[in-house]
N, C-alpha and C positions, 0 to 999 in steps of 0.2 A: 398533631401528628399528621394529620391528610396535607395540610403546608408543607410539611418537611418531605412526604412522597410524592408531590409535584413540584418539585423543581425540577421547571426545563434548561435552564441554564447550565446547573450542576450536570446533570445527565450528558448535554453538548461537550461541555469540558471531561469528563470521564471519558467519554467516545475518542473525545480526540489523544487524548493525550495514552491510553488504551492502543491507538491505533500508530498514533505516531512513532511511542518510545521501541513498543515489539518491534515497528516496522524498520525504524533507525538501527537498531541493533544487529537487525539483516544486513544495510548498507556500512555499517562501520566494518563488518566481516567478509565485506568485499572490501575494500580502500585496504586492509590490512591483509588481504589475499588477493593482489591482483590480478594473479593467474585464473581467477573467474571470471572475469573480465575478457581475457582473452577468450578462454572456452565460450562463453556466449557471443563473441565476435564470430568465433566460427561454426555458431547454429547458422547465427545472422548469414554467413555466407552464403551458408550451404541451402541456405531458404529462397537466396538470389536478392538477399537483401544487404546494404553496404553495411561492413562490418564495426564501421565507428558506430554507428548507433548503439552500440554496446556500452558506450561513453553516456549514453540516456540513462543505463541503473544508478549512476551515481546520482543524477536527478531526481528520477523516484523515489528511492530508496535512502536518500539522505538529504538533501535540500527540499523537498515536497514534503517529510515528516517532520522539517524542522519547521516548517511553514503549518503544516496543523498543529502541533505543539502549540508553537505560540500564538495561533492563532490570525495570523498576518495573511489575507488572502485565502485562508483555510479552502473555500471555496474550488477553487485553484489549484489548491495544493493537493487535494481530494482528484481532482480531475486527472492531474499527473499520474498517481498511483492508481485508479483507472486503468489507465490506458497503457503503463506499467506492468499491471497484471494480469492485463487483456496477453499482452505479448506474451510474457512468462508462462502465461495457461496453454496460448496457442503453440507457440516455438519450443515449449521444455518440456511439458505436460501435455499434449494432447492425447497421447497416448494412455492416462490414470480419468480421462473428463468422464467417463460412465463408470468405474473402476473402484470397489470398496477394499477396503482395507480384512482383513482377517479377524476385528472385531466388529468389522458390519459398518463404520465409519468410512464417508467419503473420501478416496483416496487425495483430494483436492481439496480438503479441508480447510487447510492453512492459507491456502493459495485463494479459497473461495471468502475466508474472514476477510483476509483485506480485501479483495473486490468490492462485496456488498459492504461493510464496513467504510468502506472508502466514498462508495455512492451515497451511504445515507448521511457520511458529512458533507458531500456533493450539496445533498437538496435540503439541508437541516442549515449547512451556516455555523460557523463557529459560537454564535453563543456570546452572552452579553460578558463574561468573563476570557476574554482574549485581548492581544493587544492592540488590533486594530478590528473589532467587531463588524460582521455582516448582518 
């Protein structure tokens, strides 16, 4: 029984594939609504920053998950959605970052899983079940 509740491996692949698929399923809901796309072109603007970067969610949010999924660079892939959510917190949400919800939950919940989420496949590695292990 104590074998079977340490395995680090399993626990890596749970994380990832946890953080991937929820996260992917964000970026397929943009690719199939492009019009969000535009709208965060024009946070980006109006922040004074170039509006193609906009063109970066579909990195984070679906090439980046597809990379912790399988595990390919996981590492990497982790960093991307980082720095992904950094933005998305600062540029869409900064306004909810102290902010609870009406049942006492962080209004930045979802936005806060994958961050932290995202770091602790950052410095964890994808796990000897992946297809190109770190």
């Amino acid at each position: 029984m104590s074998t079977l509740l340490h395995n680090e491996a399993l626990g890596k692949l749970i994380l990832r594939l946890t953080v991937g698929v929820l996260l992917l399923l964000h970026g397929i809901a943009k690719i199939t609504n492009p019009g969000t796309v535009d709208y965060i072109g024009g946070v980006l603007s109006s922040s004074g920053l170039p509006s193609v970067l906009a063109y970066g969610v579909y990195v984070g949010e679906v090439i980046a998950p597809l990379m912790i999924i399988a595990g390919v660079y996981s590492r990497y892939g982790a960093m991307i959605v980082v720095i992904n959510m950094l933005f998305a917190v600062f540029l869409m949400h900064s306004g909810d970052l102290f902010g609870l919800t009406d049942h006492g939950g962080w209004r930045l919940e979802l936005q806060g899983f994958y961050l932290f989420a995202a770091l602790a496949i950052m410095f964890l590695g994808s796990g000897r079940q992946a297809i190109k292990p770190d």
